[in-house]
N, C-alpha and C positions, 0 to 999 in steps of 0.2 A: 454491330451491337447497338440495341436501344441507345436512346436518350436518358430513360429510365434503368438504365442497368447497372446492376449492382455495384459492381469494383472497374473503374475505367483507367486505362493508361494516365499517367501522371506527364506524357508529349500531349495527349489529346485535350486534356481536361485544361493545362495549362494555354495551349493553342486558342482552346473556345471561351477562355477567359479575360483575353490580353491582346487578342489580334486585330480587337477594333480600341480605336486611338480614343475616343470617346467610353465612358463606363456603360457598362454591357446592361440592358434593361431585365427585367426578370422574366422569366420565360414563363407563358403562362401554365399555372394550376403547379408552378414549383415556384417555392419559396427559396428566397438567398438573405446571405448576410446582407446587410444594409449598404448601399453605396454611398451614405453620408462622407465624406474626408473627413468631416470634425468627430466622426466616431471612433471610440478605440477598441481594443481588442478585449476578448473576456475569453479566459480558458477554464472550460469545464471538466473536472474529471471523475469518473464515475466506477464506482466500486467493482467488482468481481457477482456482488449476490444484489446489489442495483441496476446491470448491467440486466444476472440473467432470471430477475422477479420482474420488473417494473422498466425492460426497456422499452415496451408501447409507451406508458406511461413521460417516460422520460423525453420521446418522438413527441406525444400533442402536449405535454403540459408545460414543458419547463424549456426546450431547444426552440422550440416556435414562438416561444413567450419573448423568446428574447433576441433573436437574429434581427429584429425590426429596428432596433435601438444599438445594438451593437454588433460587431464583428467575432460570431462566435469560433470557438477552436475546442474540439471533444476527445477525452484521450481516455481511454479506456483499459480496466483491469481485466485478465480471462474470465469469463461467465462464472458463475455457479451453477451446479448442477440441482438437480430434483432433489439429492440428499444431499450432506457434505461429502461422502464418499465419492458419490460422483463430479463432483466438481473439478472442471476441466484441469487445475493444476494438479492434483491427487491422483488423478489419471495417467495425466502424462509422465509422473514421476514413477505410477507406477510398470509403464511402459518400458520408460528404460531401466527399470530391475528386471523387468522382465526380460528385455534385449541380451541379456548377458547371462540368463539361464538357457545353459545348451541343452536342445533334446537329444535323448540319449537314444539310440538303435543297436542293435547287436553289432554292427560293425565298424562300429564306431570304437576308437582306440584310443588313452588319453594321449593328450598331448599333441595330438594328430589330426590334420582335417579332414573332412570327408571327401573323397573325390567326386562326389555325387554334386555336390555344391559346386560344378563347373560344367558338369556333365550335360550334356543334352540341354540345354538353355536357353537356345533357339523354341523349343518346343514348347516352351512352359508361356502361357498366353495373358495370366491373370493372377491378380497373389494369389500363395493358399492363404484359405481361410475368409476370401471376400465375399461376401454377400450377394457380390454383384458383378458386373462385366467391365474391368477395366478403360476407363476414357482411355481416349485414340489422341487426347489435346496435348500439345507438346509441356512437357513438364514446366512448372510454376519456379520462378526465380526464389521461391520463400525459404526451401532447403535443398537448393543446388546451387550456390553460389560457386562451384568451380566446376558442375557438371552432376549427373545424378548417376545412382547406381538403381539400376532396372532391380524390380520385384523380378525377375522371369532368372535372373541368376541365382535365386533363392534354393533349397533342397525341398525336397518335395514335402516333407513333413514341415506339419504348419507351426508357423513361429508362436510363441506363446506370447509375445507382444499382440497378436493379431486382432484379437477377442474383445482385449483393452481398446487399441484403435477406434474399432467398430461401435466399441458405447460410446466413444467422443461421437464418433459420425453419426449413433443413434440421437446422441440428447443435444446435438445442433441442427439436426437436420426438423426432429420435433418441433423444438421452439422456432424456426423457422418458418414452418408449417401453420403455428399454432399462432402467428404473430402478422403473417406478412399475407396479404388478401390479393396481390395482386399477381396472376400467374406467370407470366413474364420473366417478374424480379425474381420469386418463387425459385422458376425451372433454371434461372443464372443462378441463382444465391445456393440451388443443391451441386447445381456443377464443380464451382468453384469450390465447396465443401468438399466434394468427392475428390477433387484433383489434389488440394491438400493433402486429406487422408494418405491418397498415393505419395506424395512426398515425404509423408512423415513417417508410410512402414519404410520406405527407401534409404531413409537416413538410421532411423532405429537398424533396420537389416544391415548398413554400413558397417553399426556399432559392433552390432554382434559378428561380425568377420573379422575386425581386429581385436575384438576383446576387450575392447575399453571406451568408458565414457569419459572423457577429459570433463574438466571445470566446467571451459566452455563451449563443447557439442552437449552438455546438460543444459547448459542456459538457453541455447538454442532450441532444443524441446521443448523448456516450457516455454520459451518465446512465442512459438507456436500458439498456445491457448491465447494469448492476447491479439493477435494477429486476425486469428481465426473470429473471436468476438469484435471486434471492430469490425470487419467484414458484414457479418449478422445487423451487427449495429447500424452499418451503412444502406444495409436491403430495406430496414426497416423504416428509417429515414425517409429512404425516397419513394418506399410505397405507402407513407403520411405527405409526400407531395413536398421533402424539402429536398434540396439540391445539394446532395450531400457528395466527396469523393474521400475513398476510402487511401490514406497516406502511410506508406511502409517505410520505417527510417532507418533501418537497421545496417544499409549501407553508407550514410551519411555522417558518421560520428569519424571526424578527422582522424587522421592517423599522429600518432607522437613517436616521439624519437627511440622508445623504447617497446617495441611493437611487441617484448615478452611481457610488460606489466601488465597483469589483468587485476588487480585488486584495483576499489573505488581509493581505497585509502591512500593508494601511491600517487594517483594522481593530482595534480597541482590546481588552485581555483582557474589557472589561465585555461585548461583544457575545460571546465565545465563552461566557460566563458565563449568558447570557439562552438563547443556543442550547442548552445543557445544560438551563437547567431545563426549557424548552419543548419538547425530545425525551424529557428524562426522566417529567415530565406525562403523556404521549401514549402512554408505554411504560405507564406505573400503570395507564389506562386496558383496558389489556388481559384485568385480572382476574388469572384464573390460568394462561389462556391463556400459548401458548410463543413472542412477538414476534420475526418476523424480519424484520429493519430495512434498509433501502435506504442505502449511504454516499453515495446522492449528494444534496447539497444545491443546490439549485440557483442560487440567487439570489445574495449577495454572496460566498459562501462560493470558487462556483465547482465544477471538475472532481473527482466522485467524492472522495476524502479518506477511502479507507473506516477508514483509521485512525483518522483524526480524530473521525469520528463514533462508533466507540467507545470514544475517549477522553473523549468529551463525554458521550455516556448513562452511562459509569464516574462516573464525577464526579458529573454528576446526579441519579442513583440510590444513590450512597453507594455502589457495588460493594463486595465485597470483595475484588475482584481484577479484573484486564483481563486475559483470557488472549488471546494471538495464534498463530492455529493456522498452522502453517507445513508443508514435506514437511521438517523439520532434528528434529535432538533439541533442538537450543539453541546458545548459541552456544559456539563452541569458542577454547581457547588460541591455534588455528592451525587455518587450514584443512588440515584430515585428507586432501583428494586432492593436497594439495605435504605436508605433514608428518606422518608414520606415526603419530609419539607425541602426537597432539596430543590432548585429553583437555576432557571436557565442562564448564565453568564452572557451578556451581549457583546461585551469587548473584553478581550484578553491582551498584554502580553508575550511575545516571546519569549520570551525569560519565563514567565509561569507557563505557556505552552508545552516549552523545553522539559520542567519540573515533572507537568504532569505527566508527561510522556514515560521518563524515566522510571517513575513510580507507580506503575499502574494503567494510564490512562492511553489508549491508541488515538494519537489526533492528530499530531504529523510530527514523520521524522526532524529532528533538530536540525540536521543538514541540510534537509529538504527546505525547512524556514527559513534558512540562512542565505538560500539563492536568491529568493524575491526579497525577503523583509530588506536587505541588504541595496536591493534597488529599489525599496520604499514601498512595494505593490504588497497591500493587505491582502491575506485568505480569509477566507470564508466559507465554514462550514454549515454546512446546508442539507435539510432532511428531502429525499425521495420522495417521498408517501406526502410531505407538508410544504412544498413548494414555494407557496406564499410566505412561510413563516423567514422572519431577520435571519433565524440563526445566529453564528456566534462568530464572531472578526477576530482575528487575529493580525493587529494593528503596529507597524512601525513603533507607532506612537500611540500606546494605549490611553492617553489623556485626550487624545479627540478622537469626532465623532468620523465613522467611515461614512465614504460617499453613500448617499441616501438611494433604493431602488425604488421604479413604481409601488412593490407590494410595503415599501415602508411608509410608501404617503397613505395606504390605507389604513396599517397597522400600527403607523408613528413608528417613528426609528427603532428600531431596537425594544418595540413596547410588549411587554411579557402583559396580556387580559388579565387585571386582578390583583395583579404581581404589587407587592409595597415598594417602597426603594430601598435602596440595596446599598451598598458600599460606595459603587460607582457615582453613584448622586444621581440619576438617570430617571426620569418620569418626574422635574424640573426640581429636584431636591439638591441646593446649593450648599449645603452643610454636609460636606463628606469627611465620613469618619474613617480611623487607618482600620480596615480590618482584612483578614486573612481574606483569599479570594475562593478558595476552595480547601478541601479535604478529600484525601485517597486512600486507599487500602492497596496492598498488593501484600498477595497472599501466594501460600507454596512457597517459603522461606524454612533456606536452614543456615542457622549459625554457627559457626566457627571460632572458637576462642584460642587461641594459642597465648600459652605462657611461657617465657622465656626460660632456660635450663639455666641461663649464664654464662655460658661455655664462649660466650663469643660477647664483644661490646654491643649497644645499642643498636647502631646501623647494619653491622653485619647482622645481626639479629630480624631485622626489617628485610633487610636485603634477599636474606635465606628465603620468609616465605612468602615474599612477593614472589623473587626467583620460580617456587615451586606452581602459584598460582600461573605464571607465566608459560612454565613448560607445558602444563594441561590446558591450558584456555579457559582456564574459570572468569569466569565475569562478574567484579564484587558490586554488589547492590550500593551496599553501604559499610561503611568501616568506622573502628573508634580504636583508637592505640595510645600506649602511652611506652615510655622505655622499654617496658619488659610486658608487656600484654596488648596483644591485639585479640579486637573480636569481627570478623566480617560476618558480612548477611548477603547472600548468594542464593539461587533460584533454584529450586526444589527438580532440576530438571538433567542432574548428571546422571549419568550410567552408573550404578550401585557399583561396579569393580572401581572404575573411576576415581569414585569420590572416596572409595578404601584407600585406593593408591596415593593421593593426595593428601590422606591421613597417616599415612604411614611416614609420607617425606616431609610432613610438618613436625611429625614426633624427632625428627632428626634435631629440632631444633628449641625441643620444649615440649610440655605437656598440654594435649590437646583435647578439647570434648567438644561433643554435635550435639547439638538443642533442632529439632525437628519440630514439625506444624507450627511455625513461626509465621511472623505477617510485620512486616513494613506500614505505620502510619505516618502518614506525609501532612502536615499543615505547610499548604503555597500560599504565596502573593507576595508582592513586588512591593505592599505598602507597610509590609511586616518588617522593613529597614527601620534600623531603630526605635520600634515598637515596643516601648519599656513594659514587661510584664506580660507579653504574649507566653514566651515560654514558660512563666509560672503560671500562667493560669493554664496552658495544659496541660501539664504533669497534674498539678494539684484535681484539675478535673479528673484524668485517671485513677488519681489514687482516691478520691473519692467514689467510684465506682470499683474499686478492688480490682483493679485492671496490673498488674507486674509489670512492668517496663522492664527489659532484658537489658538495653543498650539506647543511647542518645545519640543523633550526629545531626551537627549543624553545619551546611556550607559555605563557603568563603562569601559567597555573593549577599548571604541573609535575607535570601527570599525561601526558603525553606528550612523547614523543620522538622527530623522525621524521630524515628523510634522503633525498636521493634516489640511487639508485643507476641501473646499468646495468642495461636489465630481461633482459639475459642471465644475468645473477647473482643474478634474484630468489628463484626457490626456493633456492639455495644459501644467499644469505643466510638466509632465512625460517628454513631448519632449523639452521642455525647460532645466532642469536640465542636460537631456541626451547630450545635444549637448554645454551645457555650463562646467558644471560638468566634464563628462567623456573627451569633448574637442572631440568629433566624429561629425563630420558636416556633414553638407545634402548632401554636394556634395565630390566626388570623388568615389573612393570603396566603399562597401556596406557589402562587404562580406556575408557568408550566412545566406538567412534570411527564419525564421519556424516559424513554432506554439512552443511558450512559457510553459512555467510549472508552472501550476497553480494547 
């Protein structure tokens, strides 16, 4: 195998890394992470539709920009495809429904196997259904971990997964083609795709022999799309001339005492704690090599997490930063496609992070934050398409400033072209005022009131339709109660039988009514703690604009303030708040304005 090839042994790559006593020079016309010691580590990780828009892009402008200065680490979400439909998790998912529709034959009997599915086995050379001629290469450890099951035992009629397969292998094999100039890396980067593909009907065709996809042989398919895009991401790498190795970790994640728990929520912070050092281990291993890391973990962990996993090698490595590449500049005051003025945030809170997430806003999971912020390493979100831009830190310590990059010396820290100053005091304004840090909208809300019958005291009354919420999995937004009335606000997103059944077992307990096309308005920030007068000038701003407020809830923490409204009034509200609230008006600066994080 090249020098140049695609995905190398993790003996080999570690071997040509580490086996001279002295640090290893750079090989020429391939670039490495930096051999400085005084350098530290920076984990990058890259989206699903920045992976499969802009990973040339991602190759010359942003991984090269920076391996010189620090020690990079790339962890990658599965592609997206040409549409959303095709986008490799959609795919996969829809592979294994498909696993588990049997075709039907005249001789086939229910309940019965076919004998034909043992028969003659020997004989059968290539799956049905492949396009192509089956590789001769011994099968890939990525879905045989205890041995593989031959396409060639299949039934001759062709599986209905097969089809689906094939457009993953089409729309990888494409961008592959369409990205990577060097034939070589090319003629490895289709191989290694093809041999996959073969794993993956292997394992699907497993499914459909016993009839069943567990938890976790689903997470394992779509672990696959991640897997498979790092791979992509690795060919493209080294045919841009970086020295990139492609890192599988899915058998690294320690084992615990209870090898039945597979939920994340049972597991204890000491096991996220082992899985950091053990990913970050395996990363060192690399040398100076440029690691690009697979987010899915297989085993207690569960499905993909590609966040999680680079919050975990951050931590583990000591990073000095977790950057998260997204297509946004960062997050903004207000989404800019309902609010014109709405204007970039440089540094955020945890705590308002957490908020906006809750409500609206997609920027990182709150557990996800909890891994680094916790060991002190800020995120930073970071736009694709605007490389040079600050972006927006999500800091320990939102009162000072994050460490400063090259593109800040040109841009000034955190300098929004234009931009007035803001709350933060930031473009040298030493007068900072308390104000609201953002406003959000989350919309596809339905309410729930329930009023008590009496029939029971206060708590059993409480008890009854939490109980009920409990048995169905509902997930309340937001709640307001008092002895005998509660009202929740919940996501527009149950199964119409569902959300009957749930009404019917609340009537047990009192009389109930559904208020539909409702919307959640959220006023955050961290400096709205005893903020005399924020909450009346919100309301009173609503009710000056003939906006209905259904319900109030305030948090224990009093960094938020939310409400639900009628969601015909939700941009109105939205830009009302914004310019009363936060005090940014229509006119003057603008600063920059992008697509929001939702």
């Amino acid at each position: 195998m090249s020098d140049r090839s695609t995905v190398s042994s993790a003996s080999s790559s570690c071997s040509s890394s580490v086996s001279s006593p002295s640090l290893p020079h750079t090989p020429p016309n391939l670039h490495q992470n930096t051999i400085d010691p005084a350098a530290k580590w920076l984990v990058q990780k890259f989206g699903g539709t920045s992976v499969g828009k802009f990973a040339v892009k991602i190759a010359d402008d942003i991984i090269s920009e920076y391996i010189d200065q620090h020690k990079v680490a790339i962890v990658c979400s599965a592609r997206s495809g040409s549409t959303k439909a095709l986008g490799t998790t959609n795919l996969l998912l829809r592979a294994a429904k498909e696993a588990l529709q049997r075709t039907s034959s005249p001789s086939d009997t229910p309940g019965s196997m076919t004998p034909a599915l043992f028969s003659q086995a020997s004989q059968v050379q290539s799956p049905v259904g492949s396009p192509r001629q089956r590789s001769t290469s011994s099968p890939r450890e990525l879905f045989t971990p205890g041995g593989s099951f031959s396409m060639s035992q299949a039934n001759h009629a062709p599986a209905v997964f097969n089809s689906t397969v094939d457009i993953i292998r089409s729309e990888h094999i494409t961008a592959a083609r369409a990205a990577i100039r060097d034939s070589e890396i090319l003629r490895e980067l289709e191989l290694e795709i093809d041999r996959d593909c073969d794993g993956l009907r292997s394992f699907l065709f497993a499914t459909q022999v016993i009839d069943e996809i567990s938890p976790r042989s689903r997470d394992n398919i779509i672990g696959f799309g991640e897997r498979l895009a790092c791979k992509v991401m690795t060919a493209i790498l080294r045919d841009r001339g970086i020295d990139a190795e492609y890192v599988s970790l899915e058998n690294i994640v320690p084992h615990t005492e209870d090898e039945g728990s597979y939920s994340h929520e049972t597991l204890g912070q000491d096991f996220y704690d082992r899985v950091a050092e053990a990913v970050s281990e395996r990363i060192r291993q690399c040398g100076p090599r440029v690691p690009v890391v697979t987010g899915s973990l297989l085993r207690q962990v569960g499905r993909g997490y590609t966040d999680l996993l680079a919050a975990l090698l951050a931590a583990g490595l000591g990073a000095s930063e977790l950057q998260i590449w997204k297509e946004v500049d960062g997050i903004f005051t207000a989404d800019p496609r309902k609010v014109p003025t709405a204007r970039l945030i440089p540094i955020i809170s945890p705590e308002e992070a957490a908020e906006l997430t809750y409500y609206g806003s997609e920027v990182v999971h709150p557990f996800t934050m909890e891994q680094v912020i916790r060991r002190k390493i800020p995120i930073r979100i970071k736009n694709v398409e605007n490389p040079q831009g600050g972006g927006t830190v999500i800091h320990p310590d939102a009162d000072m400033d994050a460490a400063p990059y090259p593109e800040d010396d040109m841009l000034g820290v955190f300098a929004v072209p234009g931009a007035a100053p803001t709350s933060r005091g930031e473009h040298g304004d030493q007068t900072e005022r308390k104000l609201p840090t953002a406003v959000t909208i989350k919309e596809r809300i339905v309410v729930l009131n329930v009023n008590s019958n009496r029939k029971s005291v206060s708590h059993g009354f409480l008890a009854g339709v939490f109980g009920t919420l409990d048995r169905y999995g509902v997930v309340v937004d937001l709640i307001s109660t008092s002895e005998v009335y509660v009202s929740m606000a919940i996501e527009d997103g149950l199964d119409k039988k569902v959300l009957d059944r749930v009404v019917r077992e609340l009537r047990k307990s009192g009389t109930v009514t559904v208020s539909r096309d409702m919307a959640i308005l959220s006023l955050v920030g961290t400096r709205m703690r005893n903020m005399v007068g924020i909450a009346g000038r919100m309301f009173t701003t609503l009710g000056q604009g003939n906006v209905n407020i259904e319900m109030i809830s305030q948090g224990a923490n009093e960094i938020n303030i939310s409400c639900v409204i009628d969601a015909r009034d939700a941009v109105k509200a939205l830009n009302m708040i914004h310019q009363s609230c936060l005090q940014i008006r229509p006119e003057g600066a603008r600063g920059r304005v992008g697509p929001w994080l939702f």
